[in-house]
N, C-alpha and C positions, 0 to 999 in steps of 0.2 A: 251394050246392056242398058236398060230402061224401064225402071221397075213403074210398072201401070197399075191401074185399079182394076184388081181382079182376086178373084179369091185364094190364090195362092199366095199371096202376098199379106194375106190377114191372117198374123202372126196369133196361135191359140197354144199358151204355155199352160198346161194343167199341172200342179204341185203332186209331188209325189215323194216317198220317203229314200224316194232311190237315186233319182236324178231329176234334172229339169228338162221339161221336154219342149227343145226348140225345133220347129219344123224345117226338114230339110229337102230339098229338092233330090236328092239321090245322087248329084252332081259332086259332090264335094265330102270328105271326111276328114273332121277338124276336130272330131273330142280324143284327148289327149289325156296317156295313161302319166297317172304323177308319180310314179318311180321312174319315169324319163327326164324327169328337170332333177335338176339340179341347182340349190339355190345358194346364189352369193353372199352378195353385202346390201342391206336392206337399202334404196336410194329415194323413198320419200315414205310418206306416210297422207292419209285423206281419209273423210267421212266414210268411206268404202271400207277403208285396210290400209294395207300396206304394199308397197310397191318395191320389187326385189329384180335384181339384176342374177342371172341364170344363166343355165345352157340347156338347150334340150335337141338332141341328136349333134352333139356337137357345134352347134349354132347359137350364139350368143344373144339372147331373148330379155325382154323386158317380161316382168310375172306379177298383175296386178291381182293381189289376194283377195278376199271378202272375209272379215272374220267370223266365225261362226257366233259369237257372242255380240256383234252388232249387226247381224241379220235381221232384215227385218223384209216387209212385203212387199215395202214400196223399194228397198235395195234388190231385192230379189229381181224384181220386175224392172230395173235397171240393167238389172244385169242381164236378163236376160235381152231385153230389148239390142244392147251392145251387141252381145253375139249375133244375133240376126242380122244385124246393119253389116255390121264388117266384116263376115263371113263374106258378103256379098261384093266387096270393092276394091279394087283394085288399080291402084294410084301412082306414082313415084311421090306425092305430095299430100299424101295419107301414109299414113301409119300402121305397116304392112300388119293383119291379121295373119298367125298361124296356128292359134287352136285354140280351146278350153275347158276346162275339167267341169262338166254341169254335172257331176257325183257327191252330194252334200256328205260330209261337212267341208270337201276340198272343193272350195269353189272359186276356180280363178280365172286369166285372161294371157293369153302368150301372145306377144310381139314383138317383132324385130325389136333391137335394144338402141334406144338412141342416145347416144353416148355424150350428147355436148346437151343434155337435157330441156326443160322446159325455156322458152325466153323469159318468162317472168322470172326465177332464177338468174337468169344472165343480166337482165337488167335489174331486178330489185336486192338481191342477196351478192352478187358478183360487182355491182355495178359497171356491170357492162357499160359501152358506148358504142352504135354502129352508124361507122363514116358514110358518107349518104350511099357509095356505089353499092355497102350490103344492105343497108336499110333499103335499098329499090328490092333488090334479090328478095329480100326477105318478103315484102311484099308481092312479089310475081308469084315467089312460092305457097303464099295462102290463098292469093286470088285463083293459083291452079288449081290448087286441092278444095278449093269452097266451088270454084265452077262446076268440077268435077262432080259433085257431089251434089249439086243443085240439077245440073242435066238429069241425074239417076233421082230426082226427086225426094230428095235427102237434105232434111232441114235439121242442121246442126244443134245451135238453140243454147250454146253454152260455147261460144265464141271468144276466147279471152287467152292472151300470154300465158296463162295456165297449161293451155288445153295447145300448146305449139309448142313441139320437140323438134330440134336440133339431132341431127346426125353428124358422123367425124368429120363430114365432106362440107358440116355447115347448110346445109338443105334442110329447109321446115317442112314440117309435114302434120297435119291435121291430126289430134287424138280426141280420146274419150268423148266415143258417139253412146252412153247412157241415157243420158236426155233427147238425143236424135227424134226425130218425127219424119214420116213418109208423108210427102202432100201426092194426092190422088189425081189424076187428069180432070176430075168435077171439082178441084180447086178445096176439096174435104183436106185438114190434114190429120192423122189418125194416131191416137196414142196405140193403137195394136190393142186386139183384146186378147190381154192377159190378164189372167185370172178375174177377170169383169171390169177391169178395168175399164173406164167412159171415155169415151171419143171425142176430141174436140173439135168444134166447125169453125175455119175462118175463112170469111169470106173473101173469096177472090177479086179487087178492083177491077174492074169493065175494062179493057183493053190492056189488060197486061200479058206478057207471055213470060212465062218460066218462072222461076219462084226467085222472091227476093231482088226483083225487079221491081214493080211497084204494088207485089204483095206482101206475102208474111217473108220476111226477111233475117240475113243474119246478120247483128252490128258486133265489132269487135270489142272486149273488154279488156283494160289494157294496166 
């Protein structure tokens, strides 16, 4: 998979009173009815909502909510953006997408549940310590899921111990593609037009190949 510059890929979310409308290939069906989850114990809170530990068809699910009282256009347009990117990816080093409810005022995000949660977390509220042979681990495992995601021309853009969850098995894995951006093979990288939203141009440096090489890149916040 190799997401190019072409018109299928220029993501057009029009607002509506019923649902948000992300464009889908016909490949894939991921909008999820919300009398199928099942919500636990609430496991974080952010500028978005709230973030809930679940189950939906029996499968243990991470459930990032949107409030309806902190909605706003430019969240909206986050959110919708997420859905598109991560419907599309699939990883062991990403953070498996499995559905989500674009029917307002239930506006959420389903993923596999990562159980040993963010590293920021493990290192600033746990104070963790990792002895160097999992701090390499830890690193192979972002550099897989950022590779990953740089091939399919997938610019992250919000890189930090936040945004890297932990599984039971200890394996990181990339989250919350909100801010993501698609760079185009003409080196455009595109905020998507939703809802008119403006496109931004960054130029590509003369001899570079693939993104984040010695173009627009991702650095990690830690």
């Amino acid at each position: 998979m190799h997401y190019a510059a072409n018109e299928q890929y220029q993501a057009r979310v029009e607002p509506s009173p019923h649902f948000i409308q992300i464009p889908s290939d016909g490949a894939d069906v991921w909008e999820i009815d919300t009398n199928q989850l099942k919500y636990e114990n609430k496991v974080g809170s952010g500028s978005f909502g709230d973030l809930y530990r679940g189950t939906y068809c029996s499968q243990d699910v991470g459930i990032k909510v949107l409030k309806p009282e902190r909605t706003s256009t430019d969240m909206l347009r986050e959110f919708a953006q997420e859905v598109y990117i991560m419907r599309k990816i699939r990883h062991k080093n990403v953070v498996q997408f499995i559905g989500a409810c674009t029917r307002p005022p239930s506006l959420c995000i389903v993923t596999e549940f990562m159980s040993r949660g963010s590293l920021y977390d493990f290192l600033h509220k746990q104070r963790g310590v990792f002895k160097l042979p999992s701090l390499l681990k830890v690193a192979i495992d972002v550099s897989k899921g950022m590779n990953y995601l740089h091939q399919n021309n997938i610019i992250h853009r919000d890189l930090k111990t936040a945004n890297l969850l932990m599984d039971e098995n200890e394996v990181v894995k990339v989250a919350d593609f909100g801010v993501a951006r698609v760079q185009t093979q003409s080196g455009v990288m595109t905020a998507e037009t939703i809802w008119g939203c403006p496109r931004f141009r960054l130029s590509r440096k003369e001899g570079s190949s693939g993104i984040g090489s010695k173009s627009v890149g991702d650095r990690i916040t830690i």
